[in-house]
DRENVEX-291851 format. One record per atom (N, C-alpha, C): x, y, z. Coordinates in steps of 0.05 Angstrom, whole numbers, plus 5000, padded with zeros to 4 digits. Example, Ala and Ser with C-alpha at 12.3 -4.5 7.8 and 13.67 -1.06 7.14 Angstrom:
2
526448865156/524649105156/526449345156/525749555142/527349795143/525850015157/
//
This chain:
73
702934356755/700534376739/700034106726/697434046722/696733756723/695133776679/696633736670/693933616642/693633366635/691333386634/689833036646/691032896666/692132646670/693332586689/696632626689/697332866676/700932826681/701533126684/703333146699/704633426712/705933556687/705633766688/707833946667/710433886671/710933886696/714533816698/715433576678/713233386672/713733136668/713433186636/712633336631/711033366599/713833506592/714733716604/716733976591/719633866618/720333686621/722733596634/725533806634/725533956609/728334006598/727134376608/724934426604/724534756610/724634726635/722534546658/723434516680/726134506698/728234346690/730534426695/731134666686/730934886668/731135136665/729635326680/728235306697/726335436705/727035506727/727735816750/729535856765/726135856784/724436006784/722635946791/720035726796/720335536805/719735176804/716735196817/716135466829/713135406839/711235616825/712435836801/711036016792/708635866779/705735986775/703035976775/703435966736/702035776718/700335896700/699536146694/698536266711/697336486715/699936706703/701636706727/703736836724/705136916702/705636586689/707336576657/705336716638/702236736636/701036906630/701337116609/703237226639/703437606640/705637756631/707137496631/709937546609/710737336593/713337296591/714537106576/715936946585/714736556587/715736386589/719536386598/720636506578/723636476571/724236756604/722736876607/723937046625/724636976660/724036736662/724936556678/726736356685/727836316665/730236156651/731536136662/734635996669/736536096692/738736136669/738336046640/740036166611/737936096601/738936216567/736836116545/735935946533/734935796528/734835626507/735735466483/738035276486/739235186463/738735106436/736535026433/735734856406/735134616425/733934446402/734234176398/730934106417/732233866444/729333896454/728434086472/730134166472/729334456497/727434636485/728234726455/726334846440/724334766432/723934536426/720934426413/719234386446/720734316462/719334336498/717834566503/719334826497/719135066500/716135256484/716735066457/714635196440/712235036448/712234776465/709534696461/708834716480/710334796504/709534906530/708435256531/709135416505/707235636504/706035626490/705335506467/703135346457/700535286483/701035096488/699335026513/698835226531/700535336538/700235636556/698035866545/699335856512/697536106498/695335996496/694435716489/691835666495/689635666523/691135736546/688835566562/688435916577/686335806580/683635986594/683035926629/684436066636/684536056675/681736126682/680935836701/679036026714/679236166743/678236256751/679036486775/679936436800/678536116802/678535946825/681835816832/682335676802/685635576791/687935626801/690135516808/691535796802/693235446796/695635476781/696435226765/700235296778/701435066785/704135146782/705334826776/708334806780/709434616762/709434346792/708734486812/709234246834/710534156838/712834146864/715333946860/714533706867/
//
């Protein structure tokens, strides 16, 4: 997934390595919860502040139908 010119992987580095699922859609994270893809939880530190501003950004954005957004390897 691309905002402005830089990939999410690149933005959220530390959730990306947590992420067992590496090509799931925007869309997808959606419909549940971020953390339920995890390959463990979440430690603190920057994993957490990664985490919150990556559903932050998530809870904000508005898909359009055409979209479909994932992290790109």
């Amino acid at each position: 997934v691309w905002l402005g010119d830089q990939q999410l992987r690149y933005m959220f580095p530390r959730i990306y390595a947590l992420e067992e699922n590496k090509e799931c859609s925007v869309a997808f994270k959606l419909q549940g919860d971020v953390e339920l893809s995890l390959r463990r939880q979440v430690r603190g530190g920057v994993e957490a502040q990664q985490l919150v501003q990556l559903q932050d950004l998530i809870g904000s954005s508005v898909l359009g139908f055409e979209r479909e957004w994932s992290f790109l390897r």
